[in-house]
N, C-alpha and C positions, 0 to 999 in steps of 0.2 A: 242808949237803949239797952234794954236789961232784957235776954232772955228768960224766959219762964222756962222750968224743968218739962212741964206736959207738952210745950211746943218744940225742944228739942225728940222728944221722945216720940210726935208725932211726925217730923220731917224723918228720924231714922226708920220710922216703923214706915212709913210712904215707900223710904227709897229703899227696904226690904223689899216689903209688898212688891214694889214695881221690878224689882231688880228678879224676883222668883219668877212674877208675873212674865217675864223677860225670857227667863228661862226654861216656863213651861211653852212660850209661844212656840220656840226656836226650836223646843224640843216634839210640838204636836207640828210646825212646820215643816222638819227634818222628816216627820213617820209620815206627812202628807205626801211630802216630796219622793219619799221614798216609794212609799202606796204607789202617785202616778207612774213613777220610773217602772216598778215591775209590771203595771197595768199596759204599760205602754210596749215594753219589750215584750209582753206576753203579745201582743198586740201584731208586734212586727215579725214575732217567731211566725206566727199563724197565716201571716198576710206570704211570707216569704217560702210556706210548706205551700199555698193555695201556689203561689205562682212557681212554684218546682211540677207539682203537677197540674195545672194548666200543659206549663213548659212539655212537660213528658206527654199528656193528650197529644197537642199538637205535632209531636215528631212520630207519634202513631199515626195519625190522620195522616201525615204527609205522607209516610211509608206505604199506608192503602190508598193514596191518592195515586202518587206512583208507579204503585203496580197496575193500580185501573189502566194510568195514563200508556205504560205498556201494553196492557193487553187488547186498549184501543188500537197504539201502534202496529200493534201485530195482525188485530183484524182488520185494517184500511190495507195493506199489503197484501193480507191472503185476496182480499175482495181484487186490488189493482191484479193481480197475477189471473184472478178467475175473467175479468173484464178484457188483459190483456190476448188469454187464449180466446176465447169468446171473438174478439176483434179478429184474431188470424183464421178461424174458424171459417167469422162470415165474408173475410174478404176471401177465402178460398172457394167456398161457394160462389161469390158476385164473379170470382175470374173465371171457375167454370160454367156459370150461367151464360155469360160474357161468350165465353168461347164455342159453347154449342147454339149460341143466338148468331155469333159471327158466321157459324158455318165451321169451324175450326174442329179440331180433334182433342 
């Protein structure tokens, strides 16, 4: 079998063609690959600043949740001390109601 000159000339000109063709994929796949990768870390910069401040909301909220939750503390205790004078109050009254209903002094 006898090669023809246009048939070697088109099997090298093929495995040029393919061989560039080769190198421009690799090379629009590399800029594609590249593209996602900054898309993506732009991506997780953004997702990681929302959740810093989320993160920072939340420890304010907690901060005025606990101070309410004090200030609650502190108004059930003033309230127990007004209910507790109150109760000595009126058992001082019931014992001298008591006493001048007994006959007593």
């Amino acid at each position: 079998m006898s090669h023809s000159p246009s048939g070697s000339r088109a099997t090298a000109r093929s495995a040029g063609e393919e061989a560039f063709a080769g190198a421009a994929m690799e090379e629009v796949s590399e800029s594609q690959i590249s593209a996602l990768l900054f898309d993506m870390s732009n991506q997780v910069q953004d997702s990681l600043q929302n959740m810093l401040k989320m993160t920072s909301e939340i420890e304010q909220c907690g901060g005025e949740i606990e101070a309410e939750i004090e200030q609650a503390k502190e108004g059930v205790a003033d309230k127990c001390r007004v209910l507790e004078e109150e109760k000595e109050r009126f058992q001082k009254v019931a014992l001298a109601a008591l006493n001048i209903l007994s006959g007593g002094i």
